[in-house]
C-alpha positions, 0 to 999 in steps of 0.5 A: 466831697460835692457828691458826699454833700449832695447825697447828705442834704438829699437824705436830710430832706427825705427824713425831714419830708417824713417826720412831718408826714408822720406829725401830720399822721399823729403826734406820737409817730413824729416824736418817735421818729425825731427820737430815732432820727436824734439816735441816727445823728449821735451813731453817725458822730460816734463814728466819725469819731472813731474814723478820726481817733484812728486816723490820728492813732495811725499818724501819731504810729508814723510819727513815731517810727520816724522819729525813732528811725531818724534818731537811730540813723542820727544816734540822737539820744535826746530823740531816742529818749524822747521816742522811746517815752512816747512809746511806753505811753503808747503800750501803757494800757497793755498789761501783757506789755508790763514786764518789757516796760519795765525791763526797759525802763531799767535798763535806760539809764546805763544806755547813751547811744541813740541807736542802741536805745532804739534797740534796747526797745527792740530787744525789751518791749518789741520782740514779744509783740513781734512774736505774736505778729508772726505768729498771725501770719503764720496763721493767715498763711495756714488759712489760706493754703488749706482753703486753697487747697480745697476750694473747688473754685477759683473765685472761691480762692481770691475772695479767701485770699482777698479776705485773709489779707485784709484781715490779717492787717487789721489784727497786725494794726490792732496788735500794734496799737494801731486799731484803725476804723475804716477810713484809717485801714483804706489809708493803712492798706495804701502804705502796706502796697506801697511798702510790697512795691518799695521791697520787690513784691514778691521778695524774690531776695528772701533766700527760701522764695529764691530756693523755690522759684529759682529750681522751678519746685513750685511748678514740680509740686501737685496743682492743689499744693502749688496753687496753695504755695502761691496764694501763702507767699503773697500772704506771707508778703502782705503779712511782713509788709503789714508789720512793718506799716504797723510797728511803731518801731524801726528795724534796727537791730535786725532786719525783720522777719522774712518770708522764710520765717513764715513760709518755713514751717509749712514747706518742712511740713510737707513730705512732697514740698520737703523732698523738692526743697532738699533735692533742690539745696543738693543740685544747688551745692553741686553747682557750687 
């Protein structure tokens, strides 16, 4: 905060130091500098605003999964209710989103339960945005695989890898209604990496990242498909991880999408990947 206030102030100076050198010089070159200097302030006002309306978008998305999550975990119909308004009114303006706000508001009515109105939400409002979601991901995974596949450099790789990741949360908030300026995505970023530590990382659970750690396949594939295996897994993980930072609503009904949901079609894809994964699931049944 001093060196941010310092570094203000010295600006501030400097400009001052120049529209009056530029006066002295002739009076049109010091207006036009004013003007410029009025037309830097709004900018700068414009954007802080936009910092706090996406700070206060990312919190009121917070608040709101919370307040959902303790009213299913509670089955509070009053909460639920009172969530499930704020959550109409966040999607309001979407109209892609119209025929689920409508199925939802039908159907309120003839539900009690706390915890089967969140997923009645779920079911009726979410599960398009959802689809899309993992469509993204998708997407990002395929990314990041073909470039890695590609590249010739490593460094290449992690700026690929860096860069997708990052994007792909933006586009997940923005999905979500989230749209966050850049003080809001450092603070979203911080939340998706505390999720990946809170979950295991690497999700080494997921059924379909156990099959292929598990029977060593990632080290019988090529180099170049290996290396892409890897970088679309820890997309793949960001990208869920992301949802579920972004999702202003809980999982209740089901568990989420997982990384086999993601990762599947692009393992089945490969002749090289899909041998492996079926010699492995036979050595795996012949153990049991």
């Amino acid at each position: 905060m001093g060196l941010g206030g310092l570094a203000s102030l010295a600006i501030g100076l400097s400009v001052d130091a120049l529209i009056r050198d530029l006066f002295a010089r002739t009076d049109w070159l010091g207006w036009s500098a004013v003007a410029l200097a009025a037309m830097a302030v709004i900018a700068a006002i414009g954007l802080a605003l936009r910092e706090v309306f996406g700070l206060l978008r990312l919190r009121k998305i917070d608040s709101l999964r919370q307040t959902l999550a303790e009213a299913a975990e509670q089955d509070d119909e009053t909460a639920a209710r009172a969530g499930l308004a704020e959550l109409v009114a966040l999607y309001s303006g979407r109209p892609e989103t119209a025929a689920g706000r409508a199925a939802l508001s039908a159907h309120l009515r003839e539900v009690i339960d706390g915890r089967d109105l969140v997923r009645l939400a779920e079911r009726e409002l979410m599960k398009q945005i959802d689809a899309r979601a993992v469509r993204i991901v998708k997407e990002s995974v395929k990314r990041v695989s073909v470039v890695t596949a590609v590249s010739p450099r490593a460094a290449l790789d992690l700026a690929v890898v860096l860069m997708e990741n990052l994007r792909v949360m933006r586009r997940l908030a923005d999905l979500y209604g989230g749209r966050p300026g850049i003080f809001g995505f450092l603070r979203l970023a911080r939340h998706v990496v505390t999720h990946l530590a809170m979950t295991g990382g690497m999700a080494a659970g997921d059924s379909l990242v156990s099959q292929l750690l598990g029977h060593g396949l990632a080290a019988r594939l090529s180099a170049r498909l290996g290396e892409g295996v890897i970088n679309g897994l820890l997309t793949a993980r960001v990208g869920i991880a992301a949802i579920a930072v972004c999702r202003p609503v809980p999982f209740v009904g089901h568990g989420g999408p997982a990384v086999s949901d993601v990762m599947g079609e692009m393992f089945r894809s490969d002749p090289e990947t899909r041998a492996l994964l079926e010699e492995g699931s036979g050595r795996a049944s012949a153990k049991t």
